[in-house]
DOLOKOL-263044 format. One line per field, with one value per residue (C-alpha): residue in three letters; residue number from 1; chain; x, y, z. Coordinates in Angstrom, 3 decimals. Each point is the difference from the previous one (the first is absolute). Layout:
N
type c(ALA_...)
seq c(NUM_...)
mol c(A_...)
x c(X_...)
y c(Y_...)
z c(Z_...)
This chain:
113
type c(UNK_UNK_UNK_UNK_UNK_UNK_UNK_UNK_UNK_UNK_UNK_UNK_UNK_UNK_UNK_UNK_UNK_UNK_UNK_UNK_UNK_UNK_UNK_UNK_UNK_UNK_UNK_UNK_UNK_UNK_UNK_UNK_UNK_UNK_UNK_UNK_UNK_UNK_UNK_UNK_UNK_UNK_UNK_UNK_UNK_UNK_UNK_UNK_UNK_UNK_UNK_UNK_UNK_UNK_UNK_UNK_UNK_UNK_UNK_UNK_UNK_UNK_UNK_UNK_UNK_UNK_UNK_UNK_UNK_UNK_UNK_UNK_UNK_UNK_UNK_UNK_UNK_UNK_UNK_UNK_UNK_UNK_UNK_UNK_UNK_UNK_UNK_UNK_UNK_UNK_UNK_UNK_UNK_UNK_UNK_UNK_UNK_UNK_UNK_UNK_UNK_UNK_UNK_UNK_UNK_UNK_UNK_UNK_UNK_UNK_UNK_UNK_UNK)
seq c(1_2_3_4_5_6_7_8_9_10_11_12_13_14_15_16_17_18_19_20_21_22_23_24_25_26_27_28_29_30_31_32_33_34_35_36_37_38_39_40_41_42_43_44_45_46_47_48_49_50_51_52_53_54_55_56_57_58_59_60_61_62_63_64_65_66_67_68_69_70_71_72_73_74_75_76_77_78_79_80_81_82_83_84_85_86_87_88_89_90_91_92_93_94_95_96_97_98_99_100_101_102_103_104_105_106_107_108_109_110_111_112_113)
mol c(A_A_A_A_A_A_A_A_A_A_A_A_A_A_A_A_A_A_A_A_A_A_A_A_A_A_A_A_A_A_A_A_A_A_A_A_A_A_A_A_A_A_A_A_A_A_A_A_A_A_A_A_A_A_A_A_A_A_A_A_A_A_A_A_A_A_A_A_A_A_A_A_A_A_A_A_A_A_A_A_A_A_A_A_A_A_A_A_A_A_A_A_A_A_A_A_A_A_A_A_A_A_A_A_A_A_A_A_A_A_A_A_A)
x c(0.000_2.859_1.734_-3.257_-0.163_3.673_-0.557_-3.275_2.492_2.847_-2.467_-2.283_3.443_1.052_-2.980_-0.139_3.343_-0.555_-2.982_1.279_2.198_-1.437_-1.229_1.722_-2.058_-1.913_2.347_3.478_0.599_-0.721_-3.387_1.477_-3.589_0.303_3.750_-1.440_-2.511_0.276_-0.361_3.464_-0.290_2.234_-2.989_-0.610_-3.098_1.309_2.750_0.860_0.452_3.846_-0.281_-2.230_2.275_3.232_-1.873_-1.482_3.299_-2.053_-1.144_-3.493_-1.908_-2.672_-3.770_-2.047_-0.917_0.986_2.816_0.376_-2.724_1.027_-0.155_3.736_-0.027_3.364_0.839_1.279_1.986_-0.266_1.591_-2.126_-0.013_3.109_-2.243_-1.466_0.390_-2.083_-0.023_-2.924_-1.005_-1.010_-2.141_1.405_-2.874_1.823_-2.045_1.510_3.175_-0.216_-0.331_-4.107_-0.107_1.258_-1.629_1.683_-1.155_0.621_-1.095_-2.525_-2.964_-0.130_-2.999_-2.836_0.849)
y c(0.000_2.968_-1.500_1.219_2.927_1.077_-0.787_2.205_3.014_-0.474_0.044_3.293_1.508_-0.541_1.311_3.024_1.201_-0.732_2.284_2.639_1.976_1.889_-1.276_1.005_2.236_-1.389_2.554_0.113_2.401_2.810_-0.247_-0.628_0.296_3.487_-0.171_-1.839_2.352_0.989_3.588_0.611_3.969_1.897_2.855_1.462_2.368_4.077_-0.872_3.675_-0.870_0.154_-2.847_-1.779_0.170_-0.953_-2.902_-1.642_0.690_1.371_3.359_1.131_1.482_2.453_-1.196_2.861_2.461_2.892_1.100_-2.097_-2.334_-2.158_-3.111_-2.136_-2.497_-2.419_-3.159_-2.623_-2.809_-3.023_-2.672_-2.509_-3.797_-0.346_0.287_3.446_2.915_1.667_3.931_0.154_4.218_1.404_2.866_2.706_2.443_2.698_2.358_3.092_-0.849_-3.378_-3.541_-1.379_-2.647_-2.212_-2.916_-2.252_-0.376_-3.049_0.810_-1.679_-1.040_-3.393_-1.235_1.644_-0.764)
z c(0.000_0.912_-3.374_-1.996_1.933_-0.671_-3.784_-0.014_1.365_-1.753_-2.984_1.004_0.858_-3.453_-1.712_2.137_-0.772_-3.573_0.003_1.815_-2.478_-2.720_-3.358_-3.501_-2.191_-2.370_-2.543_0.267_-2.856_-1.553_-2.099_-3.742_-1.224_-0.195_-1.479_-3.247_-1.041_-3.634_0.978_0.438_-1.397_2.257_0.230_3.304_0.590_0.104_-2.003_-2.177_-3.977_0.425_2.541_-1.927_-3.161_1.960_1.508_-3.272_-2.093_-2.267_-1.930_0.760_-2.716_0.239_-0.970_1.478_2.882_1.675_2.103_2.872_-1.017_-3.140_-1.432_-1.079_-1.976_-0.257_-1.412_2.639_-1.854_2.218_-2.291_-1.601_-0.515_-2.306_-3.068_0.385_1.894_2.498_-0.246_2.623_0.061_3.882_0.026_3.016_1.581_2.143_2.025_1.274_-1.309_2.410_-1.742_1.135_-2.250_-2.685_-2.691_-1.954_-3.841_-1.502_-3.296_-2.482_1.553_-1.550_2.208_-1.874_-3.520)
C-alpha cells in the first residue's frame, strides 16, 4: 500500500512540475503572411511627388488637375514570365501636394470582350 502511494507522488510530482512553466506561443515568428503580399509598391500615404518619384524609380507624368491636386500616371515594369513583359501603369492622386491615393492599371480589359 505505501509502495502505491509513493508511486502516486512521485507521479503527481512529476506532472505538476511539468505544468508549471509557461507554454510556447502558438507563433514563434514573425507573421510572413503579410511579407508575401503582391503589393510590394513602396507608396506611403503624404508622400510629396518628389518622394513619390524617388521611391518608384520612376518619372511621373502629368494626366490632369490643378496645383497641388493632380493626377500621375507612371509605368511600373515588374518583369514578366520570360515570354513577355509586364509594363503595368499606376495612376498617382496627390492632394495638397501630399500623395492620397494610388491604382494600378493593368491595361486591356480582356474580361468583357
Amino acid at each position: 500500500m505505501k509502495t502505491i502511494a509513493i508511486a502516486l507522488l512521485l507521479v503527481a510530482a512529476a506532472t505538476g512540475t511539468a505544468t508549471a512553466g509557461k507554454l510556447p506561443p502558438f507563433v514563434t515568428r514573425p507573421d510572413t503572411f503579410t511579407a508575401t503580399l503582391s503589393n510590394t509598391t513602396p507608396l506611403a500615404f503624404g508622400m510629396g511627388v518628389d518622394e513619390a518619384r524617388r521611391a518608384l524609380g520612376t518619372s511621373l507624368i502629368y494626366v490632369r488637375g490643378r496645383p497641388g491636386n493632380e493626377i500621375f500616371l507612371t509605368f511600373r515594369d515588374i518583369g514578366g514570365s520570360g515570354l513577355t513583359l509586364h509594363r503595368d501603369r499606376l495612376y498617382l492622386q496627390f492632394r495638397k501636394g501630399r500623395l492620397t491615393g494610388w491604382k494600378a492599371d493593368w491595361g486591356e480589359n480582356w474580361m468583357w470582350r
